[in-house]
C-alpha positions in Angstrom: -1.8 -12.2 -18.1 -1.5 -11.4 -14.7 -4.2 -12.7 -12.7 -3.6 -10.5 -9.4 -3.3 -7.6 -11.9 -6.8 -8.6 -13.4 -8.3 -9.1 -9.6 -6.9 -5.5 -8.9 -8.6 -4.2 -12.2 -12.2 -5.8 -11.0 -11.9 -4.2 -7.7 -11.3 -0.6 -9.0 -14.2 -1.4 -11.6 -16.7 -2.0 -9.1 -19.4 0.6 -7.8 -18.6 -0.2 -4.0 -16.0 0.4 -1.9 -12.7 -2.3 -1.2 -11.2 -2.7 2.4 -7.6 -2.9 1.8 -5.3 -4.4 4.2 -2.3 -2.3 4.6 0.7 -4.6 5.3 4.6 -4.5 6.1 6.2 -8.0 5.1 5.2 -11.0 4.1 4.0 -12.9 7.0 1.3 -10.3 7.2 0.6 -10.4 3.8 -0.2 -14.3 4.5 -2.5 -13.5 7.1 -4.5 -11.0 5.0 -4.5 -13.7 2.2 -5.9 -16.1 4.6 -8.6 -13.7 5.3 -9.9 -13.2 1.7 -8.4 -9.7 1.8 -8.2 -8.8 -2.5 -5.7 -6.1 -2.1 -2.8 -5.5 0.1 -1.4 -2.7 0.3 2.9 -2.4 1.6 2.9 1.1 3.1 5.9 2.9 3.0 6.4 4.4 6.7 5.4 1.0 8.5 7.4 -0.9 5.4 10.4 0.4 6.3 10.6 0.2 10.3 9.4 -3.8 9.9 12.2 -4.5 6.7 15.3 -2.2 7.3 14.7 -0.5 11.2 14.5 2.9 9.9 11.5 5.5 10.4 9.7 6.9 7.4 12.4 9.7 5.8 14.5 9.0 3.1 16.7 5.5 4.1 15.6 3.6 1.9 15.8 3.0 -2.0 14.0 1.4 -4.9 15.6 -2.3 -4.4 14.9 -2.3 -0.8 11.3 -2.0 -1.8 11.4 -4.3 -4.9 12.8 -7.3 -2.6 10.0 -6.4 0.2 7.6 -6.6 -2.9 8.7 -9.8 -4.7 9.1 -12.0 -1.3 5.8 -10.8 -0.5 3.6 -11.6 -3.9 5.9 -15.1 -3.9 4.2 -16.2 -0.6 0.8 -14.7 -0.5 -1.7 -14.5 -3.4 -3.0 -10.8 -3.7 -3.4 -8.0 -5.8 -0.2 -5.8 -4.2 -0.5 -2.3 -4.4 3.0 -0.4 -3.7 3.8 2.8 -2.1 6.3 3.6 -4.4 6.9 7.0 -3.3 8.1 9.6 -5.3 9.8 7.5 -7.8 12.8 7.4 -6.3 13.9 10.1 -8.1 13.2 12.3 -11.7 11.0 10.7 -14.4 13.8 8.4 -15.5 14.4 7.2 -12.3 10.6 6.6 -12.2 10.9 4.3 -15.3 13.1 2.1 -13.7 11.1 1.7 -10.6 7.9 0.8 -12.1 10.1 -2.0 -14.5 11.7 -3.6 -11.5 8.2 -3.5 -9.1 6.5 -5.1 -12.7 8.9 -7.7 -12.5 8.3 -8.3 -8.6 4.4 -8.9 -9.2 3.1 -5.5 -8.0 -0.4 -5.0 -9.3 -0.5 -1.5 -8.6 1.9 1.3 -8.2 1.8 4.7 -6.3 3.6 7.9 -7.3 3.6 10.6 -5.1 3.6 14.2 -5.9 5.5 14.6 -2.5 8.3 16.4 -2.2 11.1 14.7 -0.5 13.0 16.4 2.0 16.4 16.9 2.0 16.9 16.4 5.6 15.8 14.3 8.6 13.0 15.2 10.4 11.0 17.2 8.0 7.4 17.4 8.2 5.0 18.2 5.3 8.1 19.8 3.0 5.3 20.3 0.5 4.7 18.8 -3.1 6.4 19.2 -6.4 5.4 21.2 -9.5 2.5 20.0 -10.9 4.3 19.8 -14.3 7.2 17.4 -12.8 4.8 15.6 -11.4 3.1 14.9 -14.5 5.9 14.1 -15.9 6.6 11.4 -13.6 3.0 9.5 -14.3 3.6 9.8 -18.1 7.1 8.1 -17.6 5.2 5.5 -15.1 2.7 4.6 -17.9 5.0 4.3 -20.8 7.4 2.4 -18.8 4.9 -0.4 -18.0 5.8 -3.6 -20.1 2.7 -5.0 -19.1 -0.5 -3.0 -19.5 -2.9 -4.2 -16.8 -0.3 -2.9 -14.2 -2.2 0.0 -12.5 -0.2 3.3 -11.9 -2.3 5.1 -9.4 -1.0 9.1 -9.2 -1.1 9.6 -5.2 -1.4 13.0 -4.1 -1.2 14.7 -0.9 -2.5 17.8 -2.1 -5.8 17.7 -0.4 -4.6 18.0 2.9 -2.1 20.9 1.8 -3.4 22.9 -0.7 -5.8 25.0 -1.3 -8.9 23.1 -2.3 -9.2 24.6 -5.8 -5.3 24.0 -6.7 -5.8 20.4 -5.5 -8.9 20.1 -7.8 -6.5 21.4 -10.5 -3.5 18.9 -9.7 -6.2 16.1 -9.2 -7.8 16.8 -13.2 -4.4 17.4 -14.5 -2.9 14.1 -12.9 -6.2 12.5 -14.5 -4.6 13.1 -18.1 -1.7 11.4 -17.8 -2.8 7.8 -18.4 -2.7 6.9 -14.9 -5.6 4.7 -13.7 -6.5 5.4 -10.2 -6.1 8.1 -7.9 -4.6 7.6 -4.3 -5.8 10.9 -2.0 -3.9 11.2 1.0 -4.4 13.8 4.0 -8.3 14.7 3.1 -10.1 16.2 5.6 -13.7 16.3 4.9 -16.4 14.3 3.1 -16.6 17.5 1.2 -13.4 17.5 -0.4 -13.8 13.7 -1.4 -17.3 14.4 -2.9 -15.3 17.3 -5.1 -12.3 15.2 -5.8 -15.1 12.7 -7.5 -16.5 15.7 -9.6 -13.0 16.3 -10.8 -11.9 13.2 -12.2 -13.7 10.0 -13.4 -10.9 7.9 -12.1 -11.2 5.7 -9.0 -10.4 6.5 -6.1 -8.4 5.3 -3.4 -8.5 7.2 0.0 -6.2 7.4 2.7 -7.3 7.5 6.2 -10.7 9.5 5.8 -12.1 11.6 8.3 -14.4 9.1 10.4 -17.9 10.1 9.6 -16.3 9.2 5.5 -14.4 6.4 7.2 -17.8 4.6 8.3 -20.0 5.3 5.6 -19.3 2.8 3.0 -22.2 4.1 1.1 -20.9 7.2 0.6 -17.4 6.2 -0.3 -19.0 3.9 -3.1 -21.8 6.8 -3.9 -18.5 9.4 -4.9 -16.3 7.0 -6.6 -13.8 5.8 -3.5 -13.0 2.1 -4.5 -10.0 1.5 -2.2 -10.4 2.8 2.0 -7.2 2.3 3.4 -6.8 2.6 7.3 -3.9 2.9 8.0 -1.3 1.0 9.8 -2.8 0.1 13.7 -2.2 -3.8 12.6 1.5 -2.7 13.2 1.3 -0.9 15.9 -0.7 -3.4 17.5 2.1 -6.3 16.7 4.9 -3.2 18.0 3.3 -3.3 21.4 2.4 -7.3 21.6 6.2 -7.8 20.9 7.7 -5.2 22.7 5.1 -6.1 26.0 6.3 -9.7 25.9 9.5 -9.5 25.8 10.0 -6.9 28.6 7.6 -9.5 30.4 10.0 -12.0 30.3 13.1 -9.6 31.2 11.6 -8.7 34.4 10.7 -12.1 35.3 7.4 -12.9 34.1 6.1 -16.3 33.8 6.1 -18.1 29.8 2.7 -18.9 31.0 1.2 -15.7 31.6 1.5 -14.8 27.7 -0.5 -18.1 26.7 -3.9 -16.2 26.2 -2.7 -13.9 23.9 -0.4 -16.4 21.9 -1.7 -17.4 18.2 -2.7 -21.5 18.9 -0.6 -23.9 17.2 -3.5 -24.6 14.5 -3.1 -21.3 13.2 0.4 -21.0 13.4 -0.1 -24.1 11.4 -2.1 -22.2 8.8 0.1 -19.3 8.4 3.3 -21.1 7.7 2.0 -23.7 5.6 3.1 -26.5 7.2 0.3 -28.9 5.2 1.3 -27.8 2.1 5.2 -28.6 2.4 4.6 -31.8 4.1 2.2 -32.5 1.1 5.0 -31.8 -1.4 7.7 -33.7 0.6 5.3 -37.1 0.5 4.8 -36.0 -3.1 8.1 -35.6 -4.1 11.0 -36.8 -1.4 11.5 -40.6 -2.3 14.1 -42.4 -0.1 
C-alpha cells in the first residue's frame, strides 16, 4: 500500500476543497512538504523550464518526467500529482507512461485530451476525438499495477468548446474508470457548477476565474476537491534569481540582498542538515 496514494484518495473523498501547491523540482517540493501541503502538483510548462531549459511545447519526453517525478517523491513526502500530458503518445504509449510514473511514486496522473502540436509556437491547437481520448484513460486504468493510483482525465475542453460538447466529453471521460477530473481553461462559476451536474467524480480545477478562485465554499458546495493556482511561486523565484544576479554584475553590494535571503535556520530546514548529521553520529564509526 501506498501511503501517499491513500493520503491522495482522502483528499479527493472529502466534501471541501484542497489547496494544491503546484511545484517544479524537488527543492520546492521540500518546501511545500515543510508546509503541511497534502498534494503537490509538478506542472508541466513551469516543470520543464526549471528541469531541461525549454518552454512548454513538445521537448520533452516521458523519462524526463519520470526522473523529475521519482527525485521529487524520494526527498519530499506528498501525494504527487503529475501532468502527464497527453500520454506521450497513442494508448499504448499511455500504458507505458502510467507504469514508469507508478514506479516513480506518483499518486496521481493527468491525461490530457490536448492535442499536441506539431510545431513550435502553437497556441490552443485544439483537443483530440473524444473517442481517442477515451481510449487513452481506459489504457491508463488497465495499465495501473497498483489500484489506489488515481488517473485523473484532464480536459481543456471548457475553455474551448462549446459548453454542451464539453458536458458531453466531461460524462463520457467519466466512464472510463478514471477517478478524478482535472478542468483546465474554465471561465465561469457557471460552467464549474455544470461540470458538477455532469459527473459525480471530483474535481480538480485549474486556475478558476477569481470570484470561484476565492470562494472555497462554493468550490467544496459543486464538488471541486483540488484548486490549483497556478505557477506565480516560479515566477516569483525567476525574478528573485534573475534580480540578484544582474545586482551583482553591475556592481551591487553582497549585502544589499541580505533582507530578502532565506536565514541560515531555514536553509537548515530545507536541506536537512539535522537529519544527515543524525545518521552520520548513528551510523559513521571511526
Amino acid at each position: 500500500m501506498s501511503i501517499a496514494r491513500e493520503r491522495f484518495r482522502q483528499v479527493i473523498s472529502r466534501d471541501t476543497c484542497t489547496l494544491a501547491a503546484n511545484i517544479f523540482d524537488p527543492l520546492l517540493a521540500r518546501i511545500a512538504h515543510m508546509l503541511n501541503y497534502e498534494v503537490c502538483v509538478l506542472s508541466g510548462s513551469v516543470g520543464k523550464v526549471a528541469n531541461l531549459g525549454v518552454p512548454d511545447i513538445v521537448l520533452s519526453n516521458m523519462s524526463d518526467v519520470v526522473d523529475t517525478c521519482r527525485r521529487i517523491t524520494r526527498i519530499a513526502d506528498v501525494s504527487l500529482m503529475v501532468d502527464a500530458e497527453d500520454g506521450f503518445g497513442n494508448a499504448v504509449n499511455v500504458v507505458r507512461t502510467v507504469r514508469e510514473m507508478e514506479a516513480a511514486g506518483v499518486a496521481a496522473i493527468e491525461i490530457e485530451d490536448n492535442f499536441v502540436p506539431r510545431r513550435f509556437n502553437v497556441q490552443d491547437p485544439g483537443l483530440i476525438s473524444k473517442e481517442e481520448q477515451e481510449g487513452k484513460l481506459k489504457a491508463a486504468v488497465a495499465a495501473r499495477t497498483d489500484p489506489t493510483t488515481v488517473i485523473v482525465a484532464r480536459s481543456a475542453a471548457f475553455g474551448l468548446c462549446p459548453l454542451d460538447e464539453a458536458l458531453d466529453r466531461l460524462a463520457a471521460y467519466s466512464q472510463t474508470g478514471a477517478e478524478a477530473v482535472m478542468l483546465t481553461g474554465v471561465k465561469s462559476r457557471e460552467q464549474i457548477e455544470a461540470a458538477h451536474r455532469a459527473t459525480t467524480l471530483p474535481l480538480c480545477v485549474l486556475s478558476p476565474p477569481l470570484d470561484a478562485r476565492n470562494d472555497p465554499a462554493f468550490l467544496a458546495a459543486n464538488g471541486v476537491r483540488i484548486l490549483m493556482l497556478g505557477n506565480p511561486t516560479f515566477a516569483v523565484a525567476v525574478k528573485a534569481i534573475h534580480d540578484s544576479l544582474k545586482h551583482l554584475q553591475d556592481g551591487g553590494a553582497i549585502e544589499d540582498l541580505a533582507e530578502g535571503q532565506a536565514p541560515p535556520e531555514l536553509l537548515r530546514s530545507v536541506n536537512r542538515t539535522d537529519e544527515f548529521v543524525q545518521l552520520q553520529e548513528e551510523y559513521v564509526k571511526d
